[in-house]
N, C-alpha and C positions, 0 to 999 in steps of 0.2 A: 244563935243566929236568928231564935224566930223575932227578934227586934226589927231588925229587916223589916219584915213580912207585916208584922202589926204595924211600921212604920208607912208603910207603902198601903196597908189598907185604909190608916188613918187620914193620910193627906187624898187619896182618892177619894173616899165619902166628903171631905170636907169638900173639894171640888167639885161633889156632886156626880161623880162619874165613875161608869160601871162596872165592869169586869171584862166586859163585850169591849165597850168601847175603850179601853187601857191598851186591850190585844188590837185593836184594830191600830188607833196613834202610834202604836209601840212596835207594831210587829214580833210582838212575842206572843204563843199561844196562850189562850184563856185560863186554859186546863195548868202551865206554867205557871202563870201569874197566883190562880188559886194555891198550888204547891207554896209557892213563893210564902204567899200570905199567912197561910196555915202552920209556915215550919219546914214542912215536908223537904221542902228543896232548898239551898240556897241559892241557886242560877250564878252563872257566869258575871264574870267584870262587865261583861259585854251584853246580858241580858241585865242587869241593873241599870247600864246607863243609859241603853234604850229607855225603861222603864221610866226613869228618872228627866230624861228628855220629855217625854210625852206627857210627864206631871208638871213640870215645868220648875225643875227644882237641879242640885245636882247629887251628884251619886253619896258624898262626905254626907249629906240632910239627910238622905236614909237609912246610913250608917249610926250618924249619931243627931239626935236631935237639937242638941244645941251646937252643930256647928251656921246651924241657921242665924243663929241670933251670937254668936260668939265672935268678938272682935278679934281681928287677926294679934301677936304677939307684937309688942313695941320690942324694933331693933336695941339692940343695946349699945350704948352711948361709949 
């Protein structure tokens, strides 16, 4: 699970924003968020989508990278 964590560190630098400020958008502790990042923890359904809110993405993008960019399945015919 530290994919997660690397996941969430990645798109936050990209965004340019800090550790401070993710806890503050998000209302999850700094100290949390660092666990998060690191491995240490994996945080709740509900402190990820917080998290994932404040990045401005959704919870499935920090799970897996390419459900970002991955087209939904075509119904079958």
């Amino acid at each position: 699970m530290k994919n997660i964590g690397r996941r969430i560190k990645f798109i936050r630098r990209n965004k340019k924003i800090t550790q401070e400020n993710l806890a503050i958008a998000s209302g999850v502790k700094r100290a949390m968020i660092a666990k998060i990042e690191t491995g240490v923890s994996i945080g709740s359904v509900e402190t990820l989508n917080k998290i994932a809110t404040a990045l401005g993405v959704t919870v499935a993008e920090l799970i897996d990278e390419q459900a970002a960019t991955s087209e939904p399945p075509t119904p079958a015919a």
